[in-house]
C-alpha positions in Angstrom: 122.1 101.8 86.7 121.1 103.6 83.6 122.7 101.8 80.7 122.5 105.2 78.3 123.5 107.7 80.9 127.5 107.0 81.5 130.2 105.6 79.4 133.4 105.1 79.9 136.7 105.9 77.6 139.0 103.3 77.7 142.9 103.7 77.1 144.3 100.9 75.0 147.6 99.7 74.7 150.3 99.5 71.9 148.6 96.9 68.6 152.0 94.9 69.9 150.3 93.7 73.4 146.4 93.4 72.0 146.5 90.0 72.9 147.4 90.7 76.5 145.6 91.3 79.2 144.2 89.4 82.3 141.3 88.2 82.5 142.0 86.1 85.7 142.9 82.5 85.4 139.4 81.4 84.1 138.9 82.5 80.7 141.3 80.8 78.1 138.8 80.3 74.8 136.9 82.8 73.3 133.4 80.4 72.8 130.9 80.5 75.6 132.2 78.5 78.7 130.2 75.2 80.0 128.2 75.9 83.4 124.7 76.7 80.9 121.8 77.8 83.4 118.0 78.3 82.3 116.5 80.6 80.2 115.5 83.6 82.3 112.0 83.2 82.6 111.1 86.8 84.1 112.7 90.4 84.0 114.3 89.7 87.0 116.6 87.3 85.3 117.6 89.5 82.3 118.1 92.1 85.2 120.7 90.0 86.8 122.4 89.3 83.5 122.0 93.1 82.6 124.0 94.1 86.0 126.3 90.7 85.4 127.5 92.0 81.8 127.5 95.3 82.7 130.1 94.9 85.7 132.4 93.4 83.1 131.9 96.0 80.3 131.6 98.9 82.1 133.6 98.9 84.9 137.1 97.2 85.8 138.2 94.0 85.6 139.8 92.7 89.7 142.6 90.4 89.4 142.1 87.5 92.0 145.5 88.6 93.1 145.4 92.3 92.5 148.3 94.2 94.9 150.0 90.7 95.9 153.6 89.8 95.2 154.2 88.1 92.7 157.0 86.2 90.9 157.4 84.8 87.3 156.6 80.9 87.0 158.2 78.6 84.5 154.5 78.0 82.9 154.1 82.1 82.4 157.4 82.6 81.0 156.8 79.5 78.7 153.2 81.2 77.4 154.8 84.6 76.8 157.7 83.1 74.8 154.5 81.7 73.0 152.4 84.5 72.2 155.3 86.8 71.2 156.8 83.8 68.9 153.0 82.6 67.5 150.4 85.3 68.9 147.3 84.0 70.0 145.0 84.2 73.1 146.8 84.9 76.7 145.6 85.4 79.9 148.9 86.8 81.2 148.9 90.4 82.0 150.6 93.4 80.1 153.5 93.3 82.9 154.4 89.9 82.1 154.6 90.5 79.2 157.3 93.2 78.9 159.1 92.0 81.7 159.6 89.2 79.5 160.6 90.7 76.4 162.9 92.6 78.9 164.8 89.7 79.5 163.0 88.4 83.1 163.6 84.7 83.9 161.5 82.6 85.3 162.0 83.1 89.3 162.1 87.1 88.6 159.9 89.2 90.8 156.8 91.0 88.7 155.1 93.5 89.7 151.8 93.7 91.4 148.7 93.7 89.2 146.6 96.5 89.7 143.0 96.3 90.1 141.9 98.3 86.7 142.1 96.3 84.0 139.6 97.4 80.8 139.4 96.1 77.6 141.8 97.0 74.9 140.8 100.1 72.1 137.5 99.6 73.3 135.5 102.6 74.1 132.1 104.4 75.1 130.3 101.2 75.6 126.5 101.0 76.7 125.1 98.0 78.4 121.2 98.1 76.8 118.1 96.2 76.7 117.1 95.6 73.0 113.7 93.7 71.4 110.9 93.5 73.7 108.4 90.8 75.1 109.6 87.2 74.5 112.2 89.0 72.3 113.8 91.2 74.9 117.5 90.5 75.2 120.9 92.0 77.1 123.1 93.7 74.5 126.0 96.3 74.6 127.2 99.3 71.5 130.5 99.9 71.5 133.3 101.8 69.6 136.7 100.9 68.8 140.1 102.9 68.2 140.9 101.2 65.5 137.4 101.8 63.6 136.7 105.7 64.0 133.2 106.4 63.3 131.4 103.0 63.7 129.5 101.9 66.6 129.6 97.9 67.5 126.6 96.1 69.0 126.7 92.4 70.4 123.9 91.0 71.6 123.9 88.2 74.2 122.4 84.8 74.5 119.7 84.6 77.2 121.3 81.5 78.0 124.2 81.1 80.3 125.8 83.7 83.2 126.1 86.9 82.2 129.5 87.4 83.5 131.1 84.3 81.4 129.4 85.5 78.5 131.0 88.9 79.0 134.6 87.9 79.3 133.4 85.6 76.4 132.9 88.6 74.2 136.4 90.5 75.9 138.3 87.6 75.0 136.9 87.2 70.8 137.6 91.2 70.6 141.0 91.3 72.3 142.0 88.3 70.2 141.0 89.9 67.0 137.8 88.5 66.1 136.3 92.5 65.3 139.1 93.0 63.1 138.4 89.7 60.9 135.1 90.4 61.2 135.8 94.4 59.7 138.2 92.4 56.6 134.6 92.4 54.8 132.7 95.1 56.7 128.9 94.3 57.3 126.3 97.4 56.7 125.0 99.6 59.7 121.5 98.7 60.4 118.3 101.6 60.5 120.1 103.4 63.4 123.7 103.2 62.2 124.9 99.7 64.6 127.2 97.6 62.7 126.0 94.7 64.8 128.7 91.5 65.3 128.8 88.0 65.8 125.9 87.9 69.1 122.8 86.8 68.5 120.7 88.2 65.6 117.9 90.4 65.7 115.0 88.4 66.8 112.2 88.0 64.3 111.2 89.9 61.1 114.2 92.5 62.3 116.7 89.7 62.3 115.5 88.4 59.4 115.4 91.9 57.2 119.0 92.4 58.4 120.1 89.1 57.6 118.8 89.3 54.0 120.2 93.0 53.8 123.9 91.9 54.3 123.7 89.1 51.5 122.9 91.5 49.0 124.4 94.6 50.0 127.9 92.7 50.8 127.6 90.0 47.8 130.8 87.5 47.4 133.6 89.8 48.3 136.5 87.4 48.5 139.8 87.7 50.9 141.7 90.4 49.5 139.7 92.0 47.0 141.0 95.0 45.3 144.4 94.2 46.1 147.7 93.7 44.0 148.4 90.1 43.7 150.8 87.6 42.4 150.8 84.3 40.5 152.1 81.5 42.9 154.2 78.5 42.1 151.4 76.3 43.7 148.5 78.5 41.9 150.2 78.0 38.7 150.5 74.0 39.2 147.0 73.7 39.6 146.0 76.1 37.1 148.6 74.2 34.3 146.6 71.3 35.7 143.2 72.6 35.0 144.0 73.9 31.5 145.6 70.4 30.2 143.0 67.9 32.0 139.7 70.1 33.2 138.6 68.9 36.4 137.6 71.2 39.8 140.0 74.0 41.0 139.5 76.6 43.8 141.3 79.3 41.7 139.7 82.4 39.9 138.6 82.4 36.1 141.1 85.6 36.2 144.3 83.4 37.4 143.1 80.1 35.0 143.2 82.7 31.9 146.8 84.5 33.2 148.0 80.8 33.3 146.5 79.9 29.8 147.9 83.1 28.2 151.3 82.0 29.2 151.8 83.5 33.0 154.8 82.3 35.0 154.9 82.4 38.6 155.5 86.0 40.0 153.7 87.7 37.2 151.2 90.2 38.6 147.4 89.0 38.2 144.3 91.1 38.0 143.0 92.1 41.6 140.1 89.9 42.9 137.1 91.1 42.3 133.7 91.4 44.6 130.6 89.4 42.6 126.7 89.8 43.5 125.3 87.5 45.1 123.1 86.3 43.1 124.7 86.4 39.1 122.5 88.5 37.3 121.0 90.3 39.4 120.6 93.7 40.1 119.0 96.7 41.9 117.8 95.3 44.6 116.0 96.7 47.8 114.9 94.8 50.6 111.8 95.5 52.3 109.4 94.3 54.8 105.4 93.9 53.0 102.1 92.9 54.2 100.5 93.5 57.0 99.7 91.7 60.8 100.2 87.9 60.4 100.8 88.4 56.5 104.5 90.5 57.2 107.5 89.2 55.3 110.9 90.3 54.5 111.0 90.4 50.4 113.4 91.6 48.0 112.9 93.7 44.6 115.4 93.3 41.8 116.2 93.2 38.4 117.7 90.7 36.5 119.4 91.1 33.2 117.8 88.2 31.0 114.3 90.2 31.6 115.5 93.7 31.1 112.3 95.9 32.4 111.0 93.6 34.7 110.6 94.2 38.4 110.7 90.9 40.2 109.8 90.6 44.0 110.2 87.7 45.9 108.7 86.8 49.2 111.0 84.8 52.3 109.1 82.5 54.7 109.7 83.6 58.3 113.0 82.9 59.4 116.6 82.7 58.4 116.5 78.6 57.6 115.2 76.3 54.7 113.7 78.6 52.4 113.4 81.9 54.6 117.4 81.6 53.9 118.4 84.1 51.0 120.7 81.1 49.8 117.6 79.6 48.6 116.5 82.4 46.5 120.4 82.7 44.9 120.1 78.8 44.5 116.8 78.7 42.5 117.5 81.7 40.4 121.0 80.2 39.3 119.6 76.7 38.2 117.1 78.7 36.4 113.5 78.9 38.4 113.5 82.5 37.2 113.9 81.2 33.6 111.1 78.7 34.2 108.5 80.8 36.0 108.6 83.7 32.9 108.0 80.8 30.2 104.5 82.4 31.3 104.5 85.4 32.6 102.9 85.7 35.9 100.6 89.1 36.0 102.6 92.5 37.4 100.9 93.8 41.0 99.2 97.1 40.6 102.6 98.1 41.7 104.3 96.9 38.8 106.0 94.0 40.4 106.4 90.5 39.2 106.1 88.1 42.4 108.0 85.1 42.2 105.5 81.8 42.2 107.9 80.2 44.5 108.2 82.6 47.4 105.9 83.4 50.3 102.0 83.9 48.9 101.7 87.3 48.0 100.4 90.2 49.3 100.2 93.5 48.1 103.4 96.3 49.3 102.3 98.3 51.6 
């Protein structure tokens, strides 16, 4: 099967029922199930878990009990009453569902399932190989209704059955883990993928985009930008905090209100995104060097050194100092500070390395 040449559109149901659909009576959590198998150790075996994923993703899902008789048990009626009361993750089809809420008792014929079951809002989506060599994996793009105008992309361990890992992925998106994810929307990468929760990009790639997203998303807390209101239990500890000092989760905006003479329900500033690195600014992330000598560094600017271009240099990977949380984390407890005591010479590109990073090597 071609993984680019079809695609299928997907009708979704009301926002009401998103967390209902059946998935057969063996997926209930949305993690990767137990049953790990080896690491596929040919083509052959990311074949298998290409066609695997892509019977799951691309064509319907077939009850066990698809076109069977069927009659509502005490333990479905109790799970519906469930998931209408609390919401929450349900393998119990869309019929149960309103023939519940419809008043059905336990003991009340249902009807039969039908053997077409998709996943919700989801549409277009593209089963692919991605990376290549050692770094080839299984992924699939995908669109959703309720995002117009961005394609997904998830890509898959190489561990594990392809099939589990599938319904893995149907279960996190039907039970909203795309739309907490899109609360603080992540950047498109070269060819326009907003690319989810799977595996990263292997490499350099996984790397660049890792670093990318730090800086181009910075601390954007829950509910930026909206109107908000001083709480009873926000003002407590901010009363606390003004009389005795001491830690507190709150903003510096709702400690001031609080100071000033705020009561509860007075409206407080909206919260605010912050870089992710205080004080810096401008900043572009590249990949320099060449062969053996590639990194993924950062340019920016920082505002105690107005003029000054400084680069800095990740080891390979996204842990210990490869980590962009390591860069923030030096420059905050002042490494910048230290290092321009005595100015290290500008490249013949007019950049100032940092002495701490990677050893440097020309931009190309």
């Amino acid at each position: 099967m071609n993984p680019s040449a079809a695609s299928h559109t997907v009708e979704g149901r009301s926002a009401a029922d998103s967390t209902a659909i059946n998935y057969g009576p063996l997926v209930r959590c949305v993690g990767y199930p137990p049953g790990v198998i080896s690491q596929p150790d040919d083509a052959r075996g990311l074949d298998g878990q290409f066609a695997e994923i892509d019977a799951v993703l691309r064509g319907p899902w077939v009850p066990p009990d698809a076109g069977q008789s069927r009659v509502l048990t005490r333990d479905a009626y109790a799970e519906v009453l469930q998931s209408i009361k609390r919401g929450g993750l349900t393998s119990l089809d869309p019929a149960t569902i309103e023939a519940v809420r419809g008043g059905a008792q336990p003991g009340d014929p249902l009807p039969p399932l039908p053997p077409d079951y998709h996943i919700d809002h989801v549409t277009d989506p593209a089963v692919i190989f991605t990376g290549s060599g050692q770094e080839r994996l299984v992924a699939v793009l995908f669109s959703h209704q309720h995002f117009p105008g961005v394609r997904f992309g998830y890509r898959f361990s190489p561990y594990g059955d392809g099939r589990w890992a599938a319904l893995a992925l149907v279960a996190a998106i039907e039970t909203g883990e795309l739309h907490r994810m899109m609360s603080v929307p992540r950047p498109p990468d070269k060819a326009g993928i907003v690319w989810t929760w799977g595996l990263p990009a292997p490499g350099l790639d996984g790397q660049y985009d890792g670093v990318e997203a730090a800086f181009a998303l910075g601390w954007r807390p829950v509910g930026v930008g909206e109107p908000r209101f001083l709480t009873e239990r926000d003002y407590a500890d901010a009363r606390r905090v003004v009389s005795r000092g001491g830690w507190t989760g709150l903003d510096r905006a709702t400690v001031e209100a609080v100071r000033g003479g705020a009561q509860p329900g007075d409206p407080l500033p909206p919260l605010q995104a912050a870089p992710y690195i205080r004080g810096v600014t401008n900043t572009e992330v590249i990949i320099t060097g060449t062969g053996q000598g590639r990194r993924v560094a950062v340019l920016f600017s920082y505002t105690g050194f107005p003029g000054v271009r400084f680069g800095h240099r990740f080891p390979p990977g996204l842990d210990g100092h490869g980590d962009p949380l390591y860069l923030m984390e030096e420059i905050e407890t002042g490494a910048l500070n230290r290092m321009m005591q005595t100015p290290p010479p500008a490249d013949t590109h007019g950049i100032t390395w940092t002495t701490w990073g990677d050893p440097v090597q020309e931009p190309e």
